[in-house]
PDB file with one MODEL, atoms N, CA, C and O in Angstrom:
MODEL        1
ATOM      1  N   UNK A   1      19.807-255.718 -44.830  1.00  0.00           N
ATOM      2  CA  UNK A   1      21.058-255.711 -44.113  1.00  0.00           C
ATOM      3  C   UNK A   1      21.187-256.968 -43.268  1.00  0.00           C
ATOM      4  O   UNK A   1      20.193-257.395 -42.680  1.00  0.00           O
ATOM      5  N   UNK A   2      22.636-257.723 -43.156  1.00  0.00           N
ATOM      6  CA  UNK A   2      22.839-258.984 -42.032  1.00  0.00           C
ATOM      7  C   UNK A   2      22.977-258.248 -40.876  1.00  0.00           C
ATOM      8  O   UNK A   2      23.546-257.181 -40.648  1.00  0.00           O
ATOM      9  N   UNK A   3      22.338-259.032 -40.173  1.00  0.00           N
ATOM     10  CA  UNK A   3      22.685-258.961 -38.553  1.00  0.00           C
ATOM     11  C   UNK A   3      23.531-259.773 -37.758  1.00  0.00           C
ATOM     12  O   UNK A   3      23.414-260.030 -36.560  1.00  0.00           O
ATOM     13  N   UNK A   4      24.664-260.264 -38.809  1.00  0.00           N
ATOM     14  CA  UNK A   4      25.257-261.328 -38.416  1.00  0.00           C
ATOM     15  C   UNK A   4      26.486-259.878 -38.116  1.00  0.00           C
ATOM     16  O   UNK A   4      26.596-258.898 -38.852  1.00  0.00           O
ATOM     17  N   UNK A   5      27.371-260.175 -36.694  1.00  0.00           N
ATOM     18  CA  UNK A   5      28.151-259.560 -36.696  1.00  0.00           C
ATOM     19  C   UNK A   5      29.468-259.460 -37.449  1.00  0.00           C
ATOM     20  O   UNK A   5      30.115-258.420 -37.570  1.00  0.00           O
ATOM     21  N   UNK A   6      29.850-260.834 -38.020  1.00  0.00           N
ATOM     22  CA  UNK A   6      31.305-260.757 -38.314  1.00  0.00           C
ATOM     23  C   UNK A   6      30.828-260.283 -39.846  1.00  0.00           C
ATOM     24  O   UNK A   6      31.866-260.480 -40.477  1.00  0.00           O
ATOM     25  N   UNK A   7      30.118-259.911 -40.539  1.00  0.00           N
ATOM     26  CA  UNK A   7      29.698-259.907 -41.626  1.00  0.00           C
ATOM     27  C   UNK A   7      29.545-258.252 -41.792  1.00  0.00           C
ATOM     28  O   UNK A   7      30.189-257.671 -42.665  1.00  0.00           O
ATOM     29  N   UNK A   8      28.676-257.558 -40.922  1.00  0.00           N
ATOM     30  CA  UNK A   8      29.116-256.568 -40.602  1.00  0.00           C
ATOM     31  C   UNK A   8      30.439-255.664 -40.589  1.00  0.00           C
ATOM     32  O   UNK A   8      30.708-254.576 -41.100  1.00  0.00           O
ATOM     33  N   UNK A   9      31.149-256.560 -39.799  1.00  0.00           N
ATOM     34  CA  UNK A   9      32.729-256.113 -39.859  1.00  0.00           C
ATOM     35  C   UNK A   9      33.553-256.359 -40.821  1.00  0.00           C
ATOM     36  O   UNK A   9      34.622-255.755 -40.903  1.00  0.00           O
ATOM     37  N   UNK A  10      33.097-257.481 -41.875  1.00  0.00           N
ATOM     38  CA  UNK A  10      33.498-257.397 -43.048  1.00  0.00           C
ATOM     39  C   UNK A  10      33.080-256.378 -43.670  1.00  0.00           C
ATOM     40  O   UNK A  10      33.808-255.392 -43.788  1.00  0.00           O
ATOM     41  N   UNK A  11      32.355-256.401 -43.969  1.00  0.00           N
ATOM     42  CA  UNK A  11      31.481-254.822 -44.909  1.00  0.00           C
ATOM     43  C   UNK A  11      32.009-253.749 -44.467  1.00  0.00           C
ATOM     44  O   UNK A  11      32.206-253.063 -45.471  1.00  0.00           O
ATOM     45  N   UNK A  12      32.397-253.129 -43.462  1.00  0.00           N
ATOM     46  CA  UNK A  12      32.591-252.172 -42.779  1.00  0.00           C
ATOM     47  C   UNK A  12      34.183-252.083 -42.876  1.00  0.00           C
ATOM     48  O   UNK A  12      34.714-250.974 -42.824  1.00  0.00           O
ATOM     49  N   UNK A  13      34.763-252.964 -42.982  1.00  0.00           N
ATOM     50  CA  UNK A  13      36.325-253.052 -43.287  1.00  0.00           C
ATOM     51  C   UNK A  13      36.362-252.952 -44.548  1.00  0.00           C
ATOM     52  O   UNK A  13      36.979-251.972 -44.966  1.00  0.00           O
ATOM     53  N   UNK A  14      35.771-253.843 -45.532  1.00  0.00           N
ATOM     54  CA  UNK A  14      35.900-253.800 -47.188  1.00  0.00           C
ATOM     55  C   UNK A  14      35.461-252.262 -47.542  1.00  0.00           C
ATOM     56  O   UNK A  14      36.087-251.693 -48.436  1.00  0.00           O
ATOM     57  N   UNK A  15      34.663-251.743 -47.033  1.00  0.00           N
ATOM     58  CA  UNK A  15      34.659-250.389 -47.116  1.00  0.00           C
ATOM     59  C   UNK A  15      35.465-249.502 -46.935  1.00  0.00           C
ATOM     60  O   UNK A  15      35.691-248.704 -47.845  1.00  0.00           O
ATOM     61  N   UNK A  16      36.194-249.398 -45.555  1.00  0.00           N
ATOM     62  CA  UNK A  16      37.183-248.458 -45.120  1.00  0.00           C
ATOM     63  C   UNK A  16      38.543-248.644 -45.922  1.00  0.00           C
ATOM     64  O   UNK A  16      39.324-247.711 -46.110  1.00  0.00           O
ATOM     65  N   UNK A  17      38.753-249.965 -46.386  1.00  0.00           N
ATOM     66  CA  UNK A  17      39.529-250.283 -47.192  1.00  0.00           C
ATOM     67  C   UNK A  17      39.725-249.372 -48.432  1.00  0.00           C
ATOM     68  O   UNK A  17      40.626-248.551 -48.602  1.00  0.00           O
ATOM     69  N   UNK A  18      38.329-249.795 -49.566  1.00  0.00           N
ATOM     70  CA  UNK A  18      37.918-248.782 -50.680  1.00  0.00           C
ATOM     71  C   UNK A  18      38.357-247.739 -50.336  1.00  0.00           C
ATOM     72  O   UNK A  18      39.372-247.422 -50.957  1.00  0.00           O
ATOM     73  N   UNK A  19      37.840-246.650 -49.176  1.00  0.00           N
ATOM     74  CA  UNK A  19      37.706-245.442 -48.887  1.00  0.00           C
ATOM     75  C   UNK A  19      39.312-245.307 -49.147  1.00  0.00           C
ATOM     76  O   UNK A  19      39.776-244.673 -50.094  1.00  0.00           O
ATOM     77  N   UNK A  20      39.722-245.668 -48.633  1.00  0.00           N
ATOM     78  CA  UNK A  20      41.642-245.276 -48.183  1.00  0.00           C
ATOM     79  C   UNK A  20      41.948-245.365 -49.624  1.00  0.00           C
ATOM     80  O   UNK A  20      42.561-244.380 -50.037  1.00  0.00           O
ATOM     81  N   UNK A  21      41.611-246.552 -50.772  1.00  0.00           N
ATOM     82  CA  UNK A  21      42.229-247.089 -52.069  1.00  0.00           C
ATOM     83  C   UNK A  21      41.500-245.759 -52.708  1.00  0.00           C
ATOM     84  O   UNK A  21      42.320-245.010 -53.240  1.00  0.00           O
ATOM     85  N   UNK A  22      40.496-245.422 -52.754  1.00  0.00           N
ATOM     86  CA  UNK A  22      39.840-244.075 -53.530  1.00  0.00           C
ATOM     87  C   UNK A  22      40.486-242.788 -52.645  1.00  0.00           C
ATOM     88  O   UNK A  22      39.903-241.764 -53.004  1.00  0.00           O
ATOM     89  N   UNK A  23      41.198-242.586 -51.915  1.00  0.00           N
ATOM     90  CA  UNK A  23      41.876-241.867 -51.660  1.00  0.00           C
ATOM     91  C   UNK A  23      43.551-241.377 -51.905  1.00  0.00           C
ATOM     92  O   UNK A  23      44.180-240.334 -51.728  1.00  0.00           O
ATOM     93  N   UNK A  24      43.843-242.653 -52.375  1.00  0.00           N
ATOM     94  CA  UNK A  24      45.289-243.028 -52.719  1.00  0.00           C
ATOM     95  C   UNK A  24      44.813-242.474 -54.498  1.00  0.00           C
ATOM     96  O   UNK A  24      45.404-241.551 -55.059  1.00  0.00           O
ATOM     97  N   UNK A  25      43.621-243.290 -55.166  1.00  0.00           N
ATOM     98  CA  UNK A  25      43.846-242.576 -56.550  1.00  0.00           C
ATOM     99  C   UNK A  25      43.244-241.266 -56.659  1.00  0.00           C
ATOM    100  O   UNK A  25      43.281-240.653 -57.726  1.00  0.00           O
ATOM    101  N   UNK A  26      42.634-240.749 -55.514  1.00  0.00           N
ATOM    102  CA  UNK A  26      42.501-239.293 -55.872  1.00  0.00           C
ATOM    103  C   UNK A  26      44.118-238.658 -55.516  1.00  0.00           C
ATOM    104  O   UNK A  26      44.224-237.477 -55.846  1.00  0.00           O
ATOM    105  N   UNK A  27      44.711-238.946 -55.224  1.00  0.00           N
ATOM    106  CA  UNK A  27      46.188-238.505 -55.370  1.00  0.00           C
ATOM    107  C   UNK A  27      46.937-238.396 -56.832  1.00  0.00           C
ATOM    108  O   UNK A  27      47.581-237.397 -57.153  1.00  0.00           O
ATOM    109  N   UNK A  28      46.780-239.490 -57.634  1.00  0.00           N
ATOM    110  CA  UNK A  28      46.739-239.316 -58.554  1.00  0.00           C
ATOM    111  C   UNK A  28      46.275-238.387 -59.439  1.00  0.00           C
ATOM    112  O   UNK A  28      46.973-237.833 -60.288  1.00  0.00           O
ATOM    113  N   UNK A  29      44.934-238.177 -59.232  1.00  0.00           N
ATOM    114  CA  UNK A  29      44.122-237.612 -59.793  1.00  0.00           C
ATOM    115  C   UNK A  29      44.438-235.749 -59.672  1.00  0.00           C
ATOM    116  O   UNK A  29      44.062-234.890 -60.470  1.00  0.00           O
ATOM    117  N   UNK A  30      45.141-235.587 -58.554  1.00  0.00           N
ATOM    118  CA  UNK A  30      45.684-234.500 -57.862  1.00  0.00           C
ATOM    119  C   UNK A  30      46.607-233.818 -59.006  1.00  0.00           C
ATOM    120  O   UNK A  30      46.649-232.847 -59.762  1.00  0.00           O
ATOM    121  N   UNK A  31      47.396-235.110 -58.579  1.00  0.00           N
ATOM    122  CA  UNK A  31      49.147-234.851 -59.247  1.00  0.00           C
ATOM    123  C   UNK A  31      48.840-234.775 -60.889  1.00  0.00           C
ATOM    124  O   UNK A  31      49.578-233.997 -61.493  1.00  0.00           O
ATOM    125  N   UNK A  32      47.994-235.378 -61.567  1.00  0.00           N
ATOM    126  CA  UNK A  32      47.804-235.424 -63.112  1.00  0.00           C
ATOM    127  C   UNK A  32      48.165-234.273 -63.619  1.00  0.00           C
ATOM    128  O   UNK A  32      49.036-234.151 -64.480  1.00  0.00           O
ATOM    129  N   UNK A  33      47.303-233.049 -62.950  1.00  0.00           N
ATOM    130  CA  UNK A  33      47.954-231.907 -63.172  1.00  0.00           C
ATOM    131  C   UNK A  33      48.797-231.663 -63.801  1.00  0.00           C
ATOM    132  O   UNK A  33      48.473-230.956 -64.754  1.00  0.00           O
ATOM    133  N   UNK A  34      50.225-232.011 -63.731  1.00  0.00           N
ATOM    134  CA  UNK A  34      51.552-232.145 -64.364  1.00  0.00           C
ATOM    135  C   UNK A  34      51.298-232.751 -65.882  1.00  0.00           C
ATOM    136  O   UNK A  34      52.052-232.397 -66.789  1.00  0.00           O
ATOM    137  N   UNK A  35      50.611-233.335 -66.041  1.00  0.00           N
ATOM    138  CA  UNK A  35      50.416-234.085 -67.526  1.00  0.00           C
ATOM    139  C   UNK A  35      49.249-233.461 -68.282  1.00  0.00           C
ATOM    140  O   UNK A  35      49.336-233.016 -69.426  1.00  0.00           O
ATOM    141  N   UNK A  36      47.942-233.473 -67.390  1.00  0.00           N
ATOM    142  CA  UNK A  36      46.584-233.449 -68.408  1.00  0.00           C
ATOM    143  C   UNK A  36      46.186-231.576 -67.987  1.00  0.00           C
ATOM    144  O   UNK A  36      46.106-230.829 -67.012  1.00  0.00           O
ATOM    145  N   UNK A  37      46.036-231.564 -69.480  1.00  0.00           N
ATOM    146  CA  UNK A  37      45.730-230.089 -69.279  1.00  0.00           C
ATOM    147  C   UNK A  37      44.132-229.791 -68.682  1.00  0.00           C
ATOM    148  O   UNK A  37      43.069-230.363 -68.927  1.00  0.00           O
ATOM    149  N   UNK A  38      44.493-228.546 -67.723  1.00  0.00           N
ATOM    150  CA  UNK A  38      43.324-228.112 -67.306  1.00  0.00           C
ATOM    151  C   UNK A  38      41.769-228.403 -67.949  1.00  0.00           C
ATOM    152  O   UNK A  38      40.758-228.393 -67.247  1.00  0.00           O
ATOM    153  N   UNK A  39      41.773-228.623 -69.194  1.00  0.00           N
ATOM    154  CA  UNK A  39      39.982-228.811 -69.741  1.00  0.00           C
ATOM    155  C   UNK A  39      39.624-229.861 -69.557  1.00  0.00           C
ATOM    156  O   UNK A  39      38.431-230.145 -69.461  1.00  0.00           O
ATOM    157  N   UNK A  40      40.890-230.973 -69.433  1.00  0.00           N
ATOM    158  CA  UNK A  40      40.386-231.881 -69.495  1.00  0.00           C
ATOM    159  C   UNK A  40      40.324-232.498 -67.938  1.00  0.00           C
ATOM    160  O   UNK A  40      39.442-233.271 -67.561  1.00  0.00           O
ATOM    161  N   UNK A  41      41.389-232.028 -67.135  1.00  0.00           N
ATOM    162  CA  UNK A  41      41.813-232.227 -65.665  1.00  0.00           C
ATOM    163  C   UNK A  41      40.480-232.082 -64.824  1.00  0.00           C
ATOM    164  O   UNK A  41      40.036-233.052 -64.211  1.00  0.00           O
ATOM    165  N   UNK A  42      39.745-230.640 -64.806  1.00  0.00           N
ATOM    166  CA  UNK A  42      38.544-230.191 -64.333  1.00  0.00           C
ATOM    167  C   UNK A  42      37.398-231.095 -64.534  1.00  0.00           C
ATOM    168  O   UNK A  42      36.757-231.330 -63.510  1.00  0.00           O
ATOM    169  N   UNK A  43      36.978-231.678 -65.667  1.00  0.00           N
ATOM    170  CA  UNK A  43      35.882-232.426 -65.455  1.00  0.00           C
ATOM    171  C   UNK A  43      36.421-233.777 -64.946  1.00  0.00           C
ATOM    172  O   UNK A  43      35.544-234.488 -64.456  1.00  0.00           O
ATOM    173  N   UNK A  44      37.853-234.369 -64.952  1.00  0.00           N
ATOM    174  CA  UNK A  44      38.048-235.718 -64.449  1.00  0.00           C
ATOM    175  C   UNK A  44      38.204-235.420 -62.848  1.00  0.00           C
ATOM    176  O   UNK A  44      38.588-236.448 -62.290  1.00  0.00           O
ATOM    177  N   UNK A  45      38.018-234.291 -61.899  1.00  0.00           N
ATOM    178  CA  UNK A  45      38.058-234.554 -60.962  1.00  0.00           C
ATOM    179  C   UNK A  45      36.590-234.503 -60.238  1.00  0.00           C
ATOM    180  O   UNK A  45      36.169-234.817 -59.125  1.00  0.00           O
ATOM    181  N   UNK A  46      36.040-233.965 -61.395  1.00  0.00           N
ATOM    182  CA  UNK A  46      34.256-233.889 -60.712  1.00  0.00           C
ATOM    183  C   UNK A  46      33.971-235.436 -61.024  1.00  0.00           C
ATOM    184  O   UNK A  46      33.181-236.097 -60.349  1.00  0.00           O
ATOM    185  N   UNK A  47      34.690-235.949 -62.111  1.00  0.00           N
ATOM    186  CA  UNK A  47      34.166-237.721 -61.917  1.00  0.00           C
ATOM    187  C   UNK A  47      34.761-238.401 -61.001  1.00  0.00           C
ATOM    188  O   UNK A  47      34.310-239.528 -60.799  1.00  0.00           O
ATOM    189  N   UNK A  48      35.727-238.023 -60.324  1.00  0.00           N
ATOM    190  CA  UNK A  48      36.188-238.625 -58.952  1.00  0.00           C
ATOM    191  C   UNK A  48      35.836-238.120 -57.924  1.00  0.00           C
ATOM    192  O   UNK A  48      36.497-238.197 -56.889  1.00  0.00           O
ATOM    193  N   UNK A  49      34.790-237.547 -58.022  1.00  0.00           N
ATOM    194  CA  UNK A  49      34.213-236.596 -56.991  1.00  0.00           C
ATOM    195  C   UNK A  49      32.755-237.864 -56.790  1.00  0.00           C
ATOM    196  O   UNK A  49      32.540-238.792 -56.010  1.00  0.00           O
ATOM    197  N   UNK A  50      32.139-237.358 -57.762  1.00  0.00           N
ATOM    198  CA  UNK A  50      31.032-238.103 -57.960  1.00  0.00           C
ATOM    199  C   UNK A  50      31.104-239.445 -57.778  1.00  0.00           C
ATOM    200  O   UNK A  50      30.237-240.101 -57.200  1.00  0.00           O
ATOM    201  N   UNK A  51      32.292-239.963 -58.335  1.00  0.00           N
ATOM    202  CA  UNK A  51      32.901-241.769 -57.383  1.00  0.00           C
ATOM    203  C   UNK A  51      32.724-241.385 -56.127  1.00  0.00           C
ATOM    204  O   UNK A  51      31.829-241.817 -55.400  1.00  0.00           O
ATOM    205  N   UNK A  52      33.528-240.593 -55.827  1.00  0.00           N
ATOM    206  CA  UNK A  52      33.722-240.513 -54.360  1.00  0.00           C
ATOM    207  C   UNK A  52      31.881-241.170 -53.433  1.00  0.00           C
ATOM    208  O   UNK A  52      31.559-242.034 -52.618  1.00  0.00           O
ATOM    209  N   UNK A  53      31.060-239.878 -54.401  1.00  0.00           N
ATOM    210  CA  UNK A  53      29.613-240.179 -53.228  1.00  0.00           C
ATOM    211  C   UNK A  53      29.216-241.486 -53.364  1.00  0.00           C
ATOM    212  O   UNK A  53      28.811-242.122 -52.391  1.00  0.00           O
ATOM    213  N   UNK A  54      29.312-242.102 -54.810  1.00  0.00           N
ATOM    214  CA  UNK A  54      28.707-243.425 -54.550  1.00  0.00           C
ATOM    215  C   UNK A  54      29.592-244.576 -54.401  1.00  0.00           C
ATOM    216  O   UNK A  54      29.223-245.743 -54.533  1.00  0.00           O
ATOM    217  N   UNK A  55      30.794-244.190 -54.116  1.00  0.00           N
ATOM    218  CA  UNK A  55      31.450-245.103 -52.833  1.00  0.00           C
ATOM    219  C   UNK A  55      30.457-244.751 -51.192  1.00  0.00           C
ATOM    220  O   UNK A  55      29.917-245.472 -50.353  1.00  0.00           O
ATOM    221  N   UNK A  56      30.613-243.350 -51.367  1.00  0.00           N
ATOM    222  CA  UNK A  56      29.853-243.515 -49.669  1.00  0.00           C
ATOM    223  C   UNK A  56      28.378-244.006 -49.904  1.00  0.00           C
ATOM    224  O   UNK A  56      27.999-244.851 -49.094  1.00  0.00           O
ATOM    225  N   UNK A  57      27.464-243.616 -50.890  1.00  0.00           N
ATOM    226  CA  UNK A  57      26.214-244.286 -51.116  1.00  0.00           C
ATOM    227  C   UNK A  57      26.604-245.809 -50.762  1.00  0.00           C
ATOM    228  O   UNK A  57      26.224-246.061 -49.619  1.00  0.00           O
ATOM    229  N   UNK A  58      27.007-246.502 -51.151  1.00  0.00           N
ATOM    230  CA  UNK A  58      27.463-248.086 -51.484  1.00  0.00           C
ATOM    231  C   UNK A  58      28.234-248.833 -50.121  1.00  0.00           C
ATOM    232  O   UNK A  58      28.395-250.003 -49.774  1.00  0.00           O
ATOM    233  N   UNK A  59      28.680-247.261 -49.453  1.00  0.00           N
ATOM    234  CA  UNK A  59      29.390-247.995 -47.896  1.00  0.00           C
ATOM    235  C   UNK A  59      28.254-247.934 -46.753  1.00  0.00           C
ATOM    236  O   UNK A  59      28.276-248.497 -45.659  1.00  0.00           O
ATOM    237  N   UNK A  60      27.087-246.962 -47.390  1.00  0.00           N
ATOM    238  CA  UNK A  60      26.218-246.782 -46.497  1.00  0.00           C
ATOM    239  C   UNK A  60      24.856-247.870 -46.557  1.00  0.00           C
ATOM    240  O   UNK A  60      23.907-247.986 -45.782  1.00  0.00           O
ATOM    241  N   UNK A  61      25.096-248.374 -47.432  1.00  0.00           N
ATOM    242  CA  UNK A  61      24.232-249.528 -47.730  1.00  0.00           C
ATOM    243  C   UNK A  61      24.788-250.725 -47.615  1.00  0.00           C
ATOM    244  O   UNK A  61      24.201-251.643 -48.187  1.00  0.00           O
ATOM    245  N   UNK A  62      26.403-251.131 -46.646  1.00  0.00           N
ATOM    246  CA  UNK A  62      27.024-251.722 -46.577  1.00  0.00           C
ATOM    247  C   UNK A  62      27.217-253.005 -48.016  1.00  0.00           C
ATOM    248  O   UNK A  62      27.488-254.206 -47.992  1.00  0.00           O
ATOM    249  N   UNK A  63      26.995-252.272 -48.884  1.00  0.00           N
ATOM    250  CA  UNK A  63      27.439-252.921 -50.404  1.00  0.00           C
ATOM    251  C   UNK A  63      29.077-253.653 -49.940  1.00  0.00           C
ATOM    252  O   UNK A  63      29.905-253.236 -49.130  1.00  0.00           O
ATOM    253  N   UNK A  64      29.100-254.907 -50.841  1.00  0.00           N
ATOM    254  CA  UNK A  64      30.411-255.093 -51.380  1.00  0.00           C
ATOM    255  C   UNK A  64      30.963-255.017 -52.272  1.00  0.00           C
ATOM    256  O   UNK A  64      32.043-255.486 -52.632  1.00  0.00           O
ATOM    257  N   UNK A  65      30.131-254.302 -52.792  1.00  0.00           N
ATOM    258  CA  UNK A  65      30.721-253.263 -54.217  1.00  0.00           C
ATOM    259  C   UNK A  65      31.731-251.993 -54.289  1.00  0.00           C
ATOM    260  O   UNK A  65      32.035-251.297 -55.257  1.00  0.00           O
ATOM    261  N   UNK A  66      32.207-251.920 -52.737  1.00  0.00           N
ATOM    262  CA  UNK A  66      32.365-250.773 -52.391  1.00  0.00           C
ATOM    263  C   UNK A  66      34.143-250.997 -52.885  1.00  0.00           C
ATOM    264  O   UNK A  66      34.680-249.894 -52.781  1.00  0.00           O
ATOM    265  N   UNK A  67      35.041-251.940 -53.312  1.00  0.00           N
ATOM    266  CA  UNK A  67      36.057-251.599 -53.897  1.00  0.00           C
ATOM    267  C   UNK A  67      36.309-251.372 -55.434  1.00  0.00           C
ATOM    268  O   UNK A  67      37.259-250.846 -56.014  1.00  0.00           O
ATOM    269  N   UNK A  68      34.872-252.074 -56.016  1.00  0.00           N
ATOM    270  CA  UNK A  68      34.896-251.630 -57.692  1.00  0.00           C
ATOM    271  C   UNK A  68      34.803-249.968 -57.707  1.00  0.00           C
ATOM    272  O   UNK A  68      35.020-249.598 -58.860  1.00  0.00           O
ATOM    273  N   UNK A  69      34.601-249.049 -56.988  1.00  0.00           N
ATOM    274  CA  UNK A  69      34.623-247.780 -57.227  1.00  0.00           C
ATOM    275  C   UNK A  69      35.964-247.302 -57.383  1.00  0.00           C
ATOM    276  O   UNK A  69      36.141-246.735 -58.461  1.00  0.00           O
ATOM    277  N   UNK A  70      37.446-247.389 -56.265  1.00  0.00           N
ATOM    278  CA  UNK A  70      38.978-246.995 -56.787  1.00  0.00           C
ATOM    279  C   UNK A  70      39.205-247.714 -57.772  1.00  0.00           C
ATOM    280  O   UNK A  70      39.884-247.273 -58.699  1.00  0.00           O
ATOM    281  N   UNK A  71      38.756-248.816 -57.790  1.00  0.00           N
ATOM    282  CA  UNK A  71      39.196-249.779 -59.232  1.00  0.00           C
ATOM    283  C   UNK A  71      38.647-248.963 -60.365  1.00  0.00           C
ATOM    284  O   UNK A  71      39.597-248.528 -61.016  1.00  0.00           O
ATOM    285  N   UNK A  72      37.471-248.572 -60.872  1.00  0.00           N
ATOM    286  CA  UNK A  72      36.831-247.676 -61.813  1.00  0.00           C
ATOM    287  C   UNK A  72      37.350-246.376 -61.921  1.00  0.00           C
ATOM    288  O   UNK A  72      37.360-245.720 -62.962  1.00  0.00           O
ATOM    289  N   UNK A  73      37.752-246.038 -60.902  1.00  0.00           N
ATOM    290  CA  UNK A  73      38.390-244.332 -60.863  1.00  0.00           C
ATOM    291  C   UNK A  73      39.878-244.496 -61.519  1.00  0.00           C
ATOM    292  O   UNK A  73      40.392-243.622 -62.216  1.00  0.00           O
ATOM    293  N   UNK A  74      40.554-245.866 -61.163  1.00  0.00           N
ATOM    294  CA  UNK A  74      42.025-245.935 -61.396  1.00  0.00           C
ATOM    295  C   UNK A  74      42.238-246.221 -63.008  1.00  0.00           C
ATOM    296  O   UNK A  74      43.253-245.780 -63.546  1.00  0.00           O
ATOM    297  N   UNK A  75      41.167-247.040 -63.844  1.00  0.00           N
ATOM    298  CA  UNK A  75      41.501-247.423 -65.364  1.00  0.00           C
ATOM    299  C   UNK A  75      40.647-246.479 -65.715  1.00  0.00           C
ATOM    300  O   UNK A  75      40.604-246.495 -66.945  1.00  0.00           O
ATOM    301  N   UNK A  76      39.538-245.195 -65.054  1.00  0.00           N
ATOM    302  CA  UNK A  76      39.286-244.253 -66.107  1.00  0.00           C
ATOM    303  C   UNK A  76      40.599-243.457 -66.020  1.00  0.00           C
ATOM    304  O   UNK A  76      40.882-242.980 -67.119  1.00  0.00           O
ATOM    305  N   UNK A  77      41.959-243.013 -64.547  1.00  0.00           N
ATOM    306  CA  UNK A  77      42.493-241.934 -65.036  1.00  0.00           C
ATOM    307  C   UNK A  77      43.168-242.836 -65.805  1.00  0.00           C
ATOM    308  O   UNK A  77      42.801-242.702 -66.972  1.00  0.00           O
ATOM    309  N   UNK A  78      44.296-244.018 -65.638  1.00  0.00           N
ATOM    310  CA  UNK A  78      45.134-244.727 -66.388  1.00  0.00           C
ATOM    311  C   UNK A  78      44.670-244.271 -68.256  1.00  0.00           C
ATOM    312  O   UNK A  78      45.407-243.967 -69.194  1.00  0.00           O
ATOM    313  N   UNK A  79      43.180-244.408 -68.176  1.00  0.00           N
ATOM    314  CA  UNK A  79      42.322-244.680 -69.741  1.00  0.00           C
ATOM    315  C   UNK A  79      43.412-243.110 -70.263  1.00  0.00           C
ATOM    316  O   UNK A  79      44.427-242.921 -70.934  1.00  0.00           O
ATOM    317  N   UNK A  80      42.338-242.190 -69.390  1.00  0.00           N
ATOM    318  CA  UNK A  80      42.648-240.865 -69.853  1.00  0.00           C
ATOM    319  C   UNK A  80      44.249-240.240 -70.109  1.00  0.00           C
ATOM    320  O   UNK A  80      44.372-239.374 -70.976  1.00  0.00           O
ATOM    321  N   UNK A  81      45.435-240.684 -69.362  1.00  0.00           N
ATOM    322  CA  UNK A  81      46.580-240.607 -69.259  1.00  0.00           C
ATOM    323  C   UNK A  81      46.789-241.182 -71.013  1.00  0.00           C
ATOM    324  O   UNK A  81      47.128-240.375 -71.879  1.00  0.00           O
ATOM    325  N   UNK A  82      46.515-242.741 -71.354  1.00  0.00           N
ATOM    326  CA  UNK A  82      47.168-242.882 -72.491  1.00  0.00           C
ATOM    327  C   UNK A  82      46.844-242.220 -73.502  1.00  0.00           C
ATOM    328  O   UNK A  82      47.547-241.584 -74.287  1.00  0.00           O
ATOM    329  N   UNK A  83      44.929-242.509 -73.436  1.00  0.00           N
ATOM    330  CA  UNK A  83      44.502-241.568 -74.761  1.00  0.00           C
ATOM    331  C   UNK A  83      45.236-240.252 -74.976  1.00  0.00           C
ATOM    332  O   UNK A  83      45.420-239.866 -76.130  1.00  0.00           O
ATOM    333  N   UNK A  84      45.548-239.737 -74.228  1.00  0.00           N
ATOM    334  CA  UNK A  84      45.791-238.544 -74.163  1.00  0.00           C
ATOM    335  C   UNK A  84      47.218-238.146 -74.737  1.00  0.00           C
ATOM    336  O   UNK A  84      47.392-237.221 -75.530  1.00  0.00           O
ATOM    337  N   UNK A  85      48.128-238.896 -74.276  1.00  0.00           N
ATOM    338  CA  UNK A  85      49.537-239.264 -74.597  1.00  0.00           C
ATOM    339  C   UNK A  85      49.802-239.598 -75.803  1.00  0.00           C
ATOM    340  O   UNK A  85      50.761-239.184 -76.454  1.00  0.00           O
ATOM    341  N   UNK A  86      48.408-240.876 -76.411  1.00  0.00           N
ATOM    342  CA  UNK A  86      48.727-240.883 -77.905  1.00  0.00           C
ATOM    343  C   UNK A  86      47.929-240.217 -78.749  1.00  0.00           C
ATOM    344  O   UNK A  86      48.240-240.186 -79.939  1.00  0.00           O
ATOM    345  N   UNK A  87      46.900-239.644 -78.347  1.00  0.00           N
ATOM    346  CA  UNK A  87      45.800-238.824 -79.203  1.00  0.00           C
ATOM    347  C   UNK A  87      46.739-237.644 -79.504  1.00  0.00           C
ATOM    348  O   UNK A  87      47.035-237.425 -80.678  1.00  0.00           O
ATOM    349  N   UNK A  88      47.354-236.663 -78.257  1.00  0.00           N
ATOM    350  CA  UNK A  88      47.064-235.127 -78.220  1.00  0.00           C
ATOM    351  C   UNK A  88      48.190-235.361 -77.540  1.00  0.00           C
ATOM    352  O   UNK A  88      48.071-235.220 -76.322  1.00  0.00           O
ATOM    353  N   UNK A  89      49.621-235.786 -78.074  1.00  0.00           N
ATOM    354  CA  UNK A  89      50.611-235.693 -77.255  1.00  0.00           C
ATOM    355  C   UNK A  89      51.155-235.425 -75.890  1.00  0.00           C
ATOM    356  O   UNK A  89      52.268-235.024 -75.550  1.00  0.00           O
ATOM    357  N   UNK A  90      50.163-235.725 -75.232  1.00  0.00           N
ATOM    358  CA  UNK A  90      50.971-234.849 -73.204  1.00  0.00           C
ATOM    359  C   UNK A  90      51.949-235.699 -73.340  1.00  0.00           C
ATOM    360  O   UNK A  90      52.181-236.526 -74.222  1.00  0.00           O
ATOM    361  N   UNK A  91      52.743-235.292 -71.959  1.00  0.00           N
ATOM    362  CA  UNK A  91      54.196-235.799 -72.401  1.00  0.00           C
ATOM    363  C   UNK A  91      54.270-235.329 -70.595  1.00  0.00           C
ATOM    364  O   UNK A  91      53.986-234.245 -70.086  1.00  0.00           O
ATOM    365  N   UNK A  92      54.856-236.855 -69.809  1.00  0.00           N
ATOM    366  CA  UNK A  92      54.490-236.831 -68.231  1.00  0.00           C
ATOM    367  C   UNK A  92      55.918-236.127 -67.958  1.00  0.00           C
ATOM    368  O   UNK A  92      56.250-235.830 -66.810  1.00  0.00           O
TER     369      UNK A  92
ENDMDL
END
């Protein structure tokens, strides 16, 4: 870990940042509902669940990795939305 302060407060902001952006796509992830049927809805929120901890693993180790986690959560639901749309017709 730095002991440099402003570096700190970077990390600690780039984090709280993530946190809020992985909170905005668990909204998404909420609302899908309306589109992705339940079998498939249920296990995509335990994988945004499981983002969720290793965003906090990654904020607690003051990582700056800590915004690739909403970024990863946002093109797996985006992924799952199209496949889904053109595989198995949902229809938003």
């Amino acid at each position: 870990m730095s002991t440099d302060p402003a570096r700190r407060i970077g990390q600690l902001l780039v984090a709280g940042l993530a946190v809020v952006a992985h909170l905005v796509v668990g909204f998404f992830y909420l609302a899908g509902g309306l589109v992705i049927p339940g079998p498939v809805l249920i296990p995509l929120w335990l994988i945004w669940l499981a983002l969720a901890a290793v965003l906090v693993r990654l904020a607690v180790r003051r990582s700056w990795w800590t915004p690739a986690v909403p970024v990863a959560a946002a093109v797996l639901f985006v992924l799952v939305v199209i496949v889904g749309e053109q595989a198995f017709g949902w229809q938003a």
